[in-house]
N, CA, C and O atoms as CSV, one atom per row, in Angstrom:
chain,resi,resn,atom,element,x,y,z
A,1,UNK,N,N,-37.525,34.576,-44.092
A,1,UNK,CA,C,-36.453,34.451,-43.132
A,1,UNK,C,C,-37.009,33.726,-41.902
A,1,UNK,O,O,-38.110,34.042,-41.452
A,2,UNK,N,N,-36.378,32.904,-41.436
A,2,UNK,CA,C,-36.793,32.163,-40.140
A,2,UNK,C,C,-36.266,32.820,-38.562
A,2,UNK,O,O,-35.414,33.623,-38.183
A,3,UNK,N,N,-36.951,32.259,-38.150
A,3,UNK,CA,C,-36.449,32.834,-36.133
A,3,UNK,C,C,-34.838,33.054,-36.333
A,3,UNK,O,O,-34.193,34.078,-36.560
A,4,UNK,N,N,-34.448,31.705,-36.163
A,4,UNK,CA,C,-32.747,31.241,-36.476
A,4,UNK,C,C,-31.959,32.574,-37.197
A,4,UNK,O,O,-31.119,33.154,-36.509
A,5,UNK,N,N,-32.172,32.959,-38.294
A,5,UNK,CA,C,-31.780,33.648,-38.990
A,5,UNK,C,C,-32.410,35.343,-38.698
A,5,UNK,O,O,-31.855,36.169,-39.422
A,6,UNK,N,N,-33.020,35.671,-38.152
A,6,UNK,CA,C,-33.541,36.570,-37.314
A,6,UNK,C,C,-32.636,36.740,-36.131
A,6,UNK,O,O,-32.104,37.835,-35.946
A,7,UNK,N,N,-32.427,35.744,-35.325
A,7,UNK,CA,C,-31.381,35.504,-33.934
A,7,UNK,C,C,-30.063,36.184,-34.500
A,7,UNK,O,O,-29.425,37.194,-34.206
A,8,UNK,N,N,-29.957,35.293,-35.333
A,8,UNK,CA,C,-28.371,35.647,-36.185
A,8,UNK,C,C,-28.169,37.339,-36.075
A,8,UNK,O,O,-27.530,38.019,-35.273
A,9,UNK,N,N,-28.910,37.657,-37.112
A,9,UNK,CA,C,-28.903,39.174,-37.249
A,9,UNK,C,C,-28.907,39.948,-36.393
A,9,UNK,O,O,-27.952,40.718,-36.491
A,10,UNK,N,N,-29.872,40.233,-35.126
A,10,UNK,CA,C,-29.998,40.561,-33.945
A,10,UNK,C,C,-28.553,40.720,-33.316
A,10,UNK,O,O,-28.081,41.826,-33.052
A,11,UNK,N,N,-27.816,39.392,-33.075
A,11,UNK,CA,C,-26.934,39.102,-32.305
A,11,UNK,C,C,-25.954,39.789,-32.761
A,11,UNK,O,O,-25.469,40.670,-32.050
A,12,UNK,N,N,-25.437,39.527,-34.081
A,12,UNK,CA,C,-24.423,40.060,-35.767
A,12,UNK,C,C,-24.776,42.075,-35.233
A,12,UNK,O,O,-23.735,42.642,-34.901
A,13,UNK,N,N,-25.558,42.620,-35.198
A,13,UNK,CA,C,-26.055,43.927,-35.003
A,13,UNK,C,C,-25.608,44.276,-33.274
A,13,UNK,O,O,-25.216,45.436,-33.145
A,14,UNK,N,N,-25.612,43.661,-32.294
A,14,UNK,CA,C,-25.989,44.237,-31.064
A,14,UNK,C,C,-24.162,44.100,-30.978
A,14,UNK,O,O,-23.504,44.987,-30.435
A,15,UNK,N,N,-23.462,42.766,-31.645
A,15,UNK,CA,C,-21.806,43.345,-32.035
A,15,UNK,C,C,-21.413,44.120,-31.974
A,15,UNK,O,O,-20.823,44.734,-31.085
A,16,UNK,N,N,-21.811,44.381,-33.555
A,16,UNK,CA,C,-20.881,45.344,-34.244
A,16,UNK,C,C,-21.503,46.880,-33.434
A,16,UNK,O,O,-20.930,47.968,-33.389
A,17,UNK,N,N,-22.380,46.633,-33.055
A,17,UNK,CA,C,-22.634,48.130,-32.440
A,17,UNK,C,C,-22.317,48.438,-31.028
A,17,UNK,O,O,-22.420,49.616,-30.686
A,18,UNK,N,N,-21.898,47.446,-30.048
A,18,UNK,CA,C,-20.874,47.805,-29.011
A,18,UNK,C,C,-19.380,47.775,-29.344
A,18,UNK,O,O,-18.642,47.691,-28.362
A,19,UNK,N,N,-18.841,47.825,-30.457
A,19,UNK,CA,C,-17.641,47.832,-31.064
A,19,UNK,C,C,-17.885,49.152,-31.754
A,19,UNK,O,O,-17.005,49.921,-31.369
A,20,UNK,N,N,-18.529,49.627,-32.430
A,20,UNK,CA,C,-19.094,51.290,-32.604
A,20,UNK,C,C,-19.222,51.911,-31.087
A,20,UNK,O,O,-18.947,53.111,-31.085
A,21,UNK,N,N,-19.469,51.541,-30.177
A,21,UNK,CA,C,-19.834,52.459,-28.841
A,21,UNK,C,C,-18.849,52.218,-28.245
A,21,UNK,O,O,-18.874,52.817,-27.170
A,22,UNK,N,N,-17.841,51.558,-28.394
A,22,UNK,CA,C,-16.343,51.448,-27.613
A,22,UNK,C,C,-15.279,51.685,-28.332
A,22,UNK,O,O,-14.125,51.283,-28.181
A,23,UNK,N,N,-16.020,52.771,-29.597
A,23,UNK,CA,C,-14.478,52.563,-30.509
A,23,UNK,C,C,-13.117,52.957,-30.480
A,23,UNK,O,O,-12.123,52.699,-31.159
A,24,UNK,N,N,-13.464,53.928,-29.110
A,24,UNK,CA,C,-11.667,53.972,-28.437
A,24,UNK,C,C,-10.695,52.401,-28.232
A,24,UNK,O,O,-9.976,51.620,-28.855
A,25,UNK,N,N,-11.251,52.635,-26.994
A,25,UNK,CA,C,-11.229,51.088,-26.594
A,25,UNK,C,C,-10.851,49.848,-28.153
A,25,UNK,O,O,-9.795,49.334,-28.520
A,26,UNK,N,N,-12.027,49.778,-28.611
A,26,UNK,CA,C,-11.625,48.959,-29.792
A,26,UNK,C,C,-10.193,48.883,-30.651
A,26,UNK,O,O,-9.462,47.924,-30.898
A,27,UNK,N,N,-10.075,50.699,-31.098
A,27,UNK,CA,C,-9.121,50.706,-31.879
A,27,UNK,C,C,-7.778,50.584,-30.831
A,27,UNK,O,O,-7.095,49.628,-31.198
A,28,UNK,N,N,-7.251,51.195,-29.755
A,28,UNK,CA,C,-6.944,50.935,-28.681
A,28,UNK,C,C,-5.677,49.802,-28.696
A,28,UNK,O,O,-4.453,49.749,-28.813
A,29,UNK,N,N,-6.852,48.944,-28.494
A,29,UNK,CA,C,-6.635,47.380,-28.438
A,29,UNK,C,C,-5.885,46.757,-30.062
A,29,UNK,O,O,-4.685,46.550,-30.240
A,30,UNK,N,N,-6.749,46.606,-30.856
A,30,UNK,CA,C,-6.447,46.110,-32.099
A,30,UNK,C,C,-6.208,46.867,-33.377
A,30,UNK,O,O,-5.987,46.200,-34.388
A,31,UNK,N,N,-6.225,48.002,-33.444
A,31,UNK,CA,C,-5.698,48.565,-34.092
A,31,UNK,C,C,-4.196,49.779,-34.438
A,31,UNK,O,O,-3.716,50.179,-35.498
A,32,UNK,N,N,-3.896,50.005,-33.221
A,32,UNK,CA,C,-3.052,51.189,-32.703
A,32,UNK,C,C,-1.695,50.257,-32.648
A,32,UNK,O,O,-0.892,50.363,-33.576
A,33,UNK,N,N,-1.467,49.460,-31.703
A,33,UNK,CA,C,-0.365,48.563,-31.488
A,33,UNK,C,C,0.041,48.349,-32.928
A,33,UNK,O,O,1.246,48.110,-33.002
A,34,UNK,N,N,-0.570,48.358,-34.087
A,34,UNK,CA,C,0.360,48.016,-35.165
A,34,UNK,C,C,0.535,49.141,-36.312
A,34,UNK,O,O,1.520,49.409,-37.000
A,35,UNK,N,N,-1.088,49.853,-36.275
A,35,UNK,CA,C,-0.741,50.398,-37.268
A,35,UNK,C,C,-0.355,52.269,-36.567
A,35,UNK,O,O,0.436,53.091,-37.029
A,36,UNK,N,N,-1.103,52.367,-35.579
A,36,UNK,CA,C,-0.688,53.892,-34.863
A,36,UNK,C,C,-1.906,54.787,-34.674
A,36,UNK,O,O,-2.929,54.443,-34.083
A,37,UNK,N,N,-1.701,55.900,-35.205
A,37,UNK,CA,C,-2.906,56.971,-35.367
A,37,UNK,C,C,-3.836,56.813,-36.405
A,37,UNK,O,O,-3.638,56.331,-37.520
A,38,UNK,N,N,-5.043,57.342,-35.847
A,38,UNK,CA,C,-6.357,56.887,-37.002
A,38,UNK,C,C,-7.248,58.264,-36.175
A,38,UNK,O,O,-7.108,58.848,-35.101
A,39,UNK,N,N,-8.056,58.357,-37.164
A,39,UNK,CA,C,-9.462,59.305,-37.022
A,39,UNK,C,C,-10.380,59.053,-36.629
A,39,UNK,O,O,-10.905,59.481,-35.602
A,40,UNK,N,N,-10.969,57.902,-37.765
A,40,UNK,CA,C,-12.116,56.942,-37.785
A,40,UNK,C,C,-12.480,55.863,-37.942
A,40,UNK,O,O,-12.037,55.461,-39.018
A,41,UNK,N,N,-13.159,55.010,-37.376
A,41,UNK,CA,C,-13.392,53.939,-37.939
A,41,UNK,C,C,-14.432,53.894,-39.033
A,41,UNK,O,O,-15.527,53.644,-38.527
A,42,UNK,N,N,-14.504,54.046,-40.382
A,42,UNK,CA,C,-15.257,53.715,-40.933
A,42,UNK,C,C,-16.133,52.329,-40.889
A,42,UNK,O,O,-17.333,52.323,-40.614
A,43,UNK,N,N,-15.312,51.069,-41.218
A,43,UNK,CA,C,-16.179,50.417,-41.167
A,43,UNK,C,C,-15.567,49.189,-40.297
A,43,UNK,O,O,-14.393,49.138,-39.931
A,44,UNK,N,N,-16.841,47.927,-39.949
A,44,UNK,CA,C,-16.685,47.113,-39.370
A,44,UNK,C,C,-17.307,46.207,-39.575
A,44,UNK,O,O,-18.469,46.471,-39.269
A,45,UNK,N,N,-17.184,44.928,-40.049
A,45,UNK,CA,C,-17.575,43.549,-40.949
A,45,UNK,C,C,-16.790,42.293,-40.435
A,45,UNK,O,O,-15.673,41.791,-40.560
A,46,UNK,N,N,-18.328,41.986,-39.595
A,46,UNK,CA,C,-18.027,40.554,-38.997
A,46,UNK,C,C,-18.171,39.594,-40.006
A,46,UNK,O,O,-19.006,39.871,-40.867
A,47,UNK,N,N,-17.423,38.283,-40.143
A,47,UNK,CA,C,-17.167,37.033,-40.582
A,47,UNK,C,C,-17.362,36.045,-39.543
A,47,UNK,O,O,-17.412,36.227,-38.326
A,48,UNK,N,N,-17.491,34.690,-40.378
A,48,UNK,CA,C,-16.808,33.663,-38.837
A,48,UNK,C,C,-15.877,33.082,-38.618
A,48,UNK,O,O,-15.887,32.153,-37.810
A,49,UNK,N,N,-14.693,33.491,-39.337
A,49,UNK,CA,C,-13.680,33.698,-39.146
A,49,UNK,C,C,-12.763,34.664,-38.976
A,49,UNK,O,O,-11.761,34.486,-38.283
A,50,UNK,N,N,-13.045,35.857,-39.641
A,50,UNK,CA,C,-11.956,36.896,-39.315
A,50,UNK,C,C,-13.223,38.172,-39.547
A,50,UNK,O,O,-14.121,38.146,-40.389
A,51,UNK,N,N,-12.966,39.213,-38.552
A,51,UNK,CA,C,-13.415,40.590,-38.997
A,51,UNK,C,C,-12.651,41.651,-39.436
A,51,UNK,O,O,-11.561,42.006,-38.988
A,52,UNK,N,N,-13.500,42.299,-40.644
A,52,UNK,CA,C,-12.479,43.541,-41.476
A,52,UNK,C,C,-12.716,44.448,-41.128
A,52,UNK,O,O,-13.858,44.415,-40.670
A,53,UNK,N,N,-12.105,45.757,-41.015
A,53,UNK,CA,C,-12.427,47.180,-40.473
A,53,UNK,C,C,-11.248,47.664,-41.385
A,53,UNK,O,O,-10.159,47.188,-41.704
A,54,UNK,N,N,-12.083,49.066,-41.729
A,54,UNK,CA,C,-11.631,49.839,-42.410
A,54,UNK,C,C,-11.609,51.073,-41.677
A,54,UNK,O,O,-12.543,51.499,-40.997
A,55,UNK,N,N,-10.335,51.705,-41.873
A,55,UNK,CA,C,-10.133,53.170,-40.677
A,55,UNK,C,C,-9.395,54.200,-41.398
A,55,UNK,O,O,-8.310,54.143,-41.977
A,56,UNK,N,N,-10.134,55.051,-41.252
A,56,UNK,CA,C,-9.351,56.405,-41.853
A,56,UNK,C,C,-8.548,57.515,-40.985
A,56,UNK,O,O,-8.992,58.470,-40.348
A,57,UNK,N,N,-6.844,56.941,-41.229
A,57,UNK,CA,C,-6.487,57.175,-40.688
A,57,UNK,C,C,-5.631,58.794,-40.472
A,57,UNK,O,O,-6.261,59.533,-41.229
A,58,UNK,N,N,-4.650,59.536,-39.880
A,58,UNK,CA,C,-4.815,60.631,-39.666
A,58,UNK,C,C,-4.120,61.537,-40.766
A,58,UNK,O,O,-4.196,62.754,-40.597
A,59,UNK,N,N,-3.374,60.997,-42.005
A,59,UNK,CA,C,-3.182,61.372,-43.052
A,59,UNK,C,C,-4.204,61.756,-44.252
A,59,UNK,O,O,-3.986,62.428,-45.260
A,60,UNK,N,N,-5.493,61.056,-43.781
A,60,UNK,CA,C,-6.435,60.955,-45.064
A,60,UNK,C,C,-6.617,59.871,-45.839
A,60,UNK,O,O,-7.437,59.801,-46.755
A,61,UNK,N,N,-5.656,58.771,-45.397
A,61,UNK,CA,C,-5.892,57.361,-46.291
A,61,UNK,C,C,-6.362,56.519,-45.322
A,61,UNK,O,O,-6.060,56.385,-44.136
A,62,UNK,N,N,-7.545,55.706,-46.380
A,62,UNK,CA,C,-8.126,54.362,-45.463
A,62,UNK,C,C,-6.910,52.972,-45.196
A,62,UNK,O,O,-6.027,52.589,-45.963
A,63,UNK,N,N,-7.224,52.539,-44.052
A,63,UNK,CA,C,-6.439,51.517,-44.298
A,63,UNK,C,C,-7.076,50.530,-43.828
A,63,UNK,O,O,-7.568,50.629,-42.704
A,64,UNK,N,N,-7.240,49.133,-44.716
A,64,UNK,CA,C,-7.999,48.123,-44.524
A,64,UNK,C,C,-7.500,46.765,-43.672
A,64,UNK,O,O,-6.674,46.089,-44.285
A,65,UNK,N,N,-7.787,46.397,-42.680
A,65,UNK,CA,C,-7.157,45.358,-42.176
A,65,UNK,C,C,-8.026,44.132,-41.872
A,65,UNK,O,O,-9.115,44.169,-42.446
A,66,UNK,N,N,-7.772,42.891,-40.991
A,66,UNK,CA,C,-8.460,41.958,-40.764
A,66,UNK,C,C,-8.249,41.252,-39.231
A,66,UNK,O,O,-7.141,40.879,-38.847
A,67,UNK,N,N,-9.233,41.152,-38.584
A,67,UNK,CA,C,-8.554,40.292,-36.940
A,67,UNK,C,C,-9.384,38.526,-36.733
A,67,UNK,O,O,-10.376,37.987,-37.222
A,68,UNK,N,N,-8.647,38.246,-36.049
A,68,UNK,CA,C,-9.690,36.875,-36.088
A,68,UNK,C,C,-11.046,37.332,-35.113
A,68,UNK,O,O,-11.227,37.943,-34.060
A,69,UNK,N,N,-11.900,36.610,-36.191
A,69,UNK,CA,C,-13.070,36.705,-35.466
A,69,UNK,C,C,-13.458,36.313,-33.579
A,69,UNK,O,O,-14.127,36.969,-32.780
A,70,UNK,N,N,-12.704,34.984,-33.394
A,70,UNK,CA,C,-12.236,35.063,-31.856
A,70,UNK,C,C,-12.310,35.591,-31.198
A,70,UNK,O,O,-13.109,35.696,-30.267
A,71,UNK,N,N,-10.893,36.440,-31.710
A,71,UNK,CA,C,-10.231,37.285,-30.421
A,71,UNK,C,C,-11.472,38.686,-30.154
A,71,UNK,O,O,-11.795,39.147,-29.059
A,72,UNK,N,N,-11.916,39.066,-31.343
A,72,UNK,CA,C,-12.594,40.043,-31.482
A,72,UNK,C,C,-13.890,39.617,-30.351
A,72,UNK,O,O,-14.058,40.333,-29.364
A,73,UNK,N,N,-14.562,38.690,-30.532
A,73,UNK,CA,C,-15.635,38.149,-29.515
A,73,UNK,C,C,-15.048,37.951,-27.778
A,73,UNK,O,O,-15.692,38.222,-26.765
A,74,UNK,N,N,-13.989,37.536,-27.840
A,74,UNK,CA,C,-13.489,37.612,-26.812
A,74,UNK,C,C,-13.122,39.165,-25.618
A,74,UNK,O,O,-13.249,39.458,-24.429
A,75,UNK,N,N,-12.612,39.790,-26.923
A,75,UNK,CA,C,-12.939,41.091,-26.374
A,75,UNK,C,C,-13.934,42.027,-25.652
A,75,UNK,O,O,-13.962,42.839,-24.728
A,76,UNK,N,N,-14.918,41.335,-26.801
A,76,UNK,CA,C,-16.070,42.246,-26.240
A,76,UNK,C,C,-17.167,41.404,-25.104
A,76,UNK,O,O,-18.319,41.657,-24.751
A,77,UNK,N,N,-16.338,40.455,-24.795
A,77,UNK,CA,C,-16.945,39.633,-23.268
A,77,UNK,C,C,-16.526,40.093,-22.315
A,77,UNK,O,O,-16.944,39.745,-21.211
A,78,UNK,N,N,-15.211,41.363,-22.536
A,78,UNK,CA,C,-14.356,41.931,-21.480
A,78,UNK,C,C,-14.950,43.462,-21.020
A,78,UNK,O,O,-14.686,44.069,-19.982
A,79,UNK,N,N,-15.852,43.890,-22.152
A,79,UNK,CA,C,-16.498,45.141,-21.809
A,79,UNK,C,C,-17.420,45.093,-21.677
A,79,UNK,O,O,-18.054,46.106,-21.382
């Protein structure tokens, strides 16, 4: 693996893990306005185009969605 691709990862990680440490906030924002109540965020999977998150929401079923990768970066320039 090279520096470059080292950077990548680093950067890809220090993400998704202030999106884990704001996950009020997160779901909040992009998830609630459409779909409502949730528990958890299970998961969160950046692309470079769109990110997927999966949330288990307060019935017991996951529900899988997708946001543009963008807006999602944009966001987290705001916290």
């Amino acid at each position: 693996m090279n520096n470059g691709d080292e950077t990548l990862i680093v950067m890809l990680k220090s993400r998704i893990q202030k999106v884990y440490d704001n996950e009020k906030l997160f779901m909040q924002k992009f998830f609630e306005p459409e779909h409502g109540e949730w528990e958890e965020l299970l998961e969160f999977y950046m692309a470079s185009e769109r990110c997927r998150i999966a949330v288990l929401d307060t019935t017991g079923c996951t529900t899988t969605t997708t946001f543009k990768t963008s807006e999602i970066l944009d966001w987290l320039r705001t916290i």
